[in-house]
N, C-alpha and C positions, 0 to 999 in steps of 0.2 A: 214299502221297504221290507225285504226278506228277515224275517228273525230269526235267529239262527243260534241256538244251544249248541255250543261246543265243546267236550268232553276230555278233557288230557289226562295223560295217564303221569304227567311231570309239568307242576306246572313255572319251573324253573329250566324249562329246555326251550335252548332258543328259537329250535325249530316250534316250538306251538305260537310265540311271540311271531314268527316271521308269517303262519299261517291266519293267524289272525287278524295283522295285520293284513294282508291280501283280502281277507273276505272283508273288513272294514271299505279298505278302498276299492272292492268293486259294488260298494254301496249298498252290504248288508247290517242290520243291528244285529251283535254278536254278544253273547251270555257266553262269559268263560268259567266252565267249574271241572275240577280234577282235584289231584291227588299232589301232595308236596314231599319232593325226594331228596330236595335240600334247599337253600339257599342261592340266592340268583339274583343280585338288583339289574342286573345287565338283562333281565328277563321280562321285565315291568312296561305294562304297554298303557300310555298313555290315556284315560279314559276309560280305562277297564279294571273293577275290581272283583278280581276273580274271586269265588264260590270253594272255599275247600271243604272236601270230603274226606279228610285225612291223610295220615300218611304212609307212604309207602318206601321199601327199602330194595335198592337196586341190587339185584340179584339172587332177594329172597324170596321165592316162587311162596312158598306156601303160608309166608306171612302178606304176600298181594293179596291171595284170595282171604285172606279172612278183612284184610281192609273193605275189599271190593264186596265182602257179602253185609260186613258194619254198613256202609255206605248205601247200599240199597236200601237199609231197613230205616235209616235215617235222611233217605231221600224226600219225604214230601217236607219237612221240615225245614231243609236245608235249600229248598225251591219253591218255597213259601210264596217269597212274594216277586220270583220268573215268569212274565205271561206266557202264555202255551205258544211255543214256536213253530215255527212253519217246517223246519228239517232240525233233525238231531244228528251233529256230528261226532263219530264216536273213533277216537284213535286210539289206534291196539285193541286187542281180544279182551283185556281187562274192563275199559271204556263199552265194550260191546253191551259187556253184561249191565251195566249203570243203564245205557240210553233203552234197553229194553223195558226194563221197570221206571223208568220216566214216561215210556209212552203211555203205559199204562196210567201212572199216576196224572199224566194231562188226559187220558180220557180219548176219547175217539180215533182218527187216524194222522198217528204225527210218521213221515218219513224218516230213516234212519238211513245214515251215510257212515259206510266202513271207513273208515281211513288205516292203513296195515302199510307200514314202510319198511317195518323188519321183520322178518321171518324167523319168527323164537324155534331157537335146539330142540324145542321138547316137541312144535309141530312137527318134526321131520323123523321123530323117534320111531322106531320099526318096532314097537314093542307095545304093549298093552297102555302102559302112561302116552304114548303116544297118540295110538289110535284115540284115547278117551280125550284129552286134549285136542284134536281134528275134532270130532263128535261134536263136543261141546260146541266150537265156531260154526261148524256148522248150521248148529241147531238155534244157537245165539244171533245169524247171519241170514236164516232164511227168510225173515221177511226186508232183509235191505234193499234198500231201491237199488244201492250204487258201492261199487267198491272202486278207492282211491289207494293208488299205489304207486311207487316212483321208478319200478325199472321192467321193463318189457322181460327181463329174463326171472323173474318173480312171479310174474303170469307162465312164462315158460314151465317152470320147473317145479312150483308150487301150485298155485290157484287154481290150473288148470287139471292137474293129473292129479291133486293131491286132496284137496279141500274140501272137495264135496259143497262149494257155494256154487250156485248159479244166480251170477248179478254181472250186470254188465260193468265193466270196468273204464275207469279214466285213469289213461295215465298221466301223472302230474309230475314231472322231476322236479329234482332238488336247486332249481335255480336261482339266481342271485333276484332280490327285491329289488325294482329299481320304480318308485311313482315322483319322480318327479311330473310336474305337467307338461301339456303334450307343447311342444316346442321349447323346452328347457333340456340343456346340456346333461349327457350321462355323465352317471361319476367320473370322476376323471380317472384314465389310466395313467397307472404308475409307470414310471420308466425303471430300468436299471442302470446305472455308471459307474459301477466296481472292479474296473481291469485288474487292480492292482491289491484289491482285498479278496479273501475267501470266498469261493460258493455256499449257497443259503440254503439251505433245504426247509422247507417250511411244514409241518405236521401242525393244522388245525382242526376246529373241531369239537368232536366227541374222542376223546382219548381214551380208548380201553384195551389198545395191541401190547399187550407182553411181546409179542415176537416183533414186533416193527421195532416197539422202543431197543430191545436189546440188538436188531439187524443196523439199527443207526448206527447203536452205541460200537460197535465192534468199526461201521465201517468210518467213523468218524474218526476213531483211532489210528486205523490201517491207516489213513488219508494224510492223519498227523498236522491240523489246520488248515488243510486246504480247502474242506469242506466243515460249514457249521451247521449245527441242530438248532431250527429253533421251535418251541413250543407253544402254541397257544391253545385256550378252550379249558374244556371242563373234564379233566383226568375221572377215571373209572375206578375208583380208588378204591373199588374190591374187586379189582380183576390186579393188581400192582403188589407184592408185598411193600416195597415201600417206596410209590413214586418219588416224591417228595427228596427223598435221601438217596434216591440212584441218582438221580436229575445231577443233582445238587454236586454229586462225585463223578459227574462227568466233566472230562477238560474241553470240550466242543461243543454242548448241548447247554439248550439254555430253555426256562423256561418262564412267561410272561403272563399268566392268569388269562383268563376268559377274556373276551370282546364282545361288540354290541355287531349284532349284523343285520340291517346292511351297513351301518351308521362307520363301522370302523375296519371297514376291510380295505379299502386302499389304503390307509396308513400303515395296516398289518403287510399286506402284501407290497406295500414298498421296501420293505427290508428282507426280501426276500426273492429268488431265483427260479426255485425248483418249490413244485406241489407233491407230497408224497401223498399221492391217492390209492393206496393201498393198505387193506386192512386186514389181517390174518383172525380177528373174531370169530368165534364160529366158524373155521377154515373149512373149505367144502364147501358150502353152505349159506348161509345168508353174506358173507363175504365175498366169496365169490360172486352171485349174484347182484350185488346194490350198486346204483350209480352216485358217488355220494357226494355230500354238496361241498368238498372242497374240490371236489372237479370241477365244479360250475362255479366255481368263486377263484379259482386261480385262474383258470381260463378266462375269467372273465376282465382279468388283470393283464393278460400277455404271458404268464410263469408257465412254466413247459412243465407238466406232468408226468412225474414217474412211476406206471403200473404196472402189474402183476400178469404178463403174458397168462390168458387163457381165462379172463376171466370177463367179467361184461362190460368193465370198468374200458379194459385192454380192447376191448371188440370193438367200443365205441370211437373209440381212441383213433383206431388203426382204420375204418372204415372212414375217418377223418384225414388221415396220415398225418396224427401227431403225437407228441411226446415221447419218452422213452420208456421201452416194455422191458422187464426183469426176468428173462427164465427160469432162475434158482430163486429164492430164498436164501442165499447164502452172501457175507460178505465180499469173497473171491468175485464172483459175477455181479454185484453190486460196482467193485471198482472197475470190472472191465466196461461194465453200463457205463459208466459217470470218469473216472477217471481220468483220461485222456481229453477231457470237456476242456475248449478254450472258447476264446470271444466270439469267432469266427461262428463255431459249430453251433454256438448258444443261441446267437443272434438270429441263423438261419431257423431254429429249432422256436423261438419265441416268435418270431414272423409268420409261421406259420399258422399259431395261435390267434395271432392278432386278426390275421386275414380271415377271419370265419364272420360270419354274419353275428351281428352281437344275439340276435333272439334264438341263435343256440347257448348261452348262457345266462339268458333276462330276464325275467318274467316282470312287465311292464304293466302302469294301468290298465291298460285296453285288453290284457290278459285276467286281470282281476274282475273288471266288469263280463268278462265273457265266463270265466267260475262261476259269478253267483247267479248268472243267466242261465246255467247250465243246471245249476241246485235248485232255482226256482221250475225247472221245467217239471219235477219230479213230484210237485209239492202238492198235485191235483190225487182226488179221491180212489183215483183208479189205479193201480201197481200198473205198470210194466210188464208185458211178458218176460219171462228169461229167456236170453241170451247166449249163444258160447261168450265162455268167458274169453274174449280179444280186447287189447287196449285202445280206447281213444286215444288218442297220442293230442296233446297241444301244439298246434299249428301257428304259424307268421300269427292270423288272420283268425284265431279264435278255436274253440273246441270243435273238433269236427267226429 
């Protein structure tokens, strides 16, 4: 059985929960240790009592680094009684630096797995903190077997021209968990029957758009109840002055705390229409580039997704011919998008969703056995040559 040290940089994000759980069921033993950014029972993985390293505060760069250097130095301690794994997984550049001095501290040669899903403002900086940030990953990165990342235009735009890694990469999306066993029914898709009530727009997630939440809130108004906001996930609540009390003084937006996923997403997404898969974070920039998991989790329901013409979200979309794409950022084109929406157009527009092969939004057992097939291949004495950095993409049929 593969063992497998996994590194988080949050261990209250339900994305490390949903990865863990994948390497559990494709039948690896998994050590979870990171960093705590808050509070999270919806995060809590059954049989796992993760390892903390302390803590860290979302958005304050230079109070990371002194956790992350505490951390190191209180590393053998806090890994005491971990046997030496076979691959160290290390998510984000922070994570990098931890699984570096763990190899060290197990001693001989333990492999090291990137995992990099966003692309932090300060790697893209054109300026001296920049460059020294790039530097650093790189130098933190050269000896990875493997770098895991979730959208082909991140290899595009980054990784390749930018980073100065040379590792071959997997690309892994953001897709919905689904292990039931193999001849047991998928979740059930949700229908919709609302002729006669409001449209749903559904923002879940990782909440941290100042500009989406205020493009809602304007066009939810303009709309006048024809269209509702509803909110789920885990708000960013130092990117908001005060979510909480905007939410709250909105007459169409609603908001409903975090959920478990995959456990509670047809219930979320049955009260709802529309997926707003657009994120103005980082605009330019890691925004535009990411394919994010409530694309793969509404689609994966039938809900017609509404993106940001031009971006990778919109590319994927369209080379699909679905959802609806927004030219502006502005409420005015907002209502010309959505506005004129009736049963008719909805039903064509959600049909089309439906018709897509579900293992463009699934990642099933037979997907998870073929991950830690893929992790175990790497775990032999000998590195790998480098690579251009091109993504593996997950296929029907396994990592190819």
């Amino acid at each position: 059985m593969l063992k497998v040290l996994y590194l988080a940089q949050d261990l209250a994000d339900p994305a490390v929960r949903r990865r863990v759980l994948m390497l559990k069921a494709g039948g690896a033993r998994v050590t979870l240790a990171g960093f705590r950014r808050g509070a999270n029972a919806l995060a809590a993985i059954e049989g796992i009592d993760p390892i903390e390293l302390g803590t860290t505060r979302d958005g304050r760069f230079g109070q990371r680094i002194a956790a992350v250097a505490k951390a190191c130095l209180t590393l053998p301690a806090k890994l005491r009684a971990v046997d030496r794994p076979d691959v160290i997984i290390a998510r984000n550049l922070d994570m990098l630096a931890v699984a570096n001095k763990a190899v060290g501290m197990f001693g001989g040669f333990v492999p090291v797995v990137y995992e990099c899903l966003d692309i932090h403002r300060l790697l893209l900086r054109d300026d001296v903190a920049g460059r020294a940030v790039r530097a650093s990953e790189a130098y933190l990165g050269r000896n990875a077997r493997l770098l895991i990342t979730s959208s082909p235009a991140f290899v595009e735009h980054y990784f390749r021209p930018l980073s100065g890694l040379e590792t071959p990469v997997m690309l892994l999306e953001n897709k919905v968990l689904e292990l039931g066993e193999r001849g047991d029914p998928p979740l059930a898709t949700v229908t919709t029957s609302r002729p006669d009530e409001p449209w749903r727009i559904g923002w879940f997630g990782a909440l941290r758009c100042r500009k989406s939440l205020a493009l809602l809130s304007a066009f939810s108004r303009r709309m006048d109840g024809r269209f509702k906001i509803v909110l789920r996930g885990r708000p960013a609540y130092s990117e908001f002055d005060d979510f909480d009390g905007f939410v709250r003084d909105e007459p169409h937006m609603t908001f409903h705390g975090p959920y478990r996923s995959p456990e509670d997403l047809g219930a979320i997404y049955d009260k709802v229409d529309f997926t707003w898969a657009i994120d103005f974070f980082e605009e330019g920039q890691n925004s535009r580039w990411l394919l994010p998991n409530r694309l793969y989790e509404g689609c994966r329901f039938g809900r017609v997704p509404i993106a940001m013409r031009g971006t990778e979200t919109a590319r994927f979309l369209a080379v699909r011919g679905l959802g609806f794409l927004l030219d502006e950022a502005e409420p005015d084109n907002l209502v010309s998008l959505l506005g004129d929406v009736d049963a008719g157009r909805y039903a064509d527009a959600s049909d089309r969703v439906r018709a897509c092969n579900s293992d463009t939004w699934v990642f099933g057992r037979n997907d998870c056995e073929n991950l830690v097939r893929r992790l175990s291949a790497i775990t032999s004495t000998a590195p790998e040559p480098a690579a251009p950095l091109s993504p593996v993409r997950q296929n029907e049929g396994g990592l190819s």
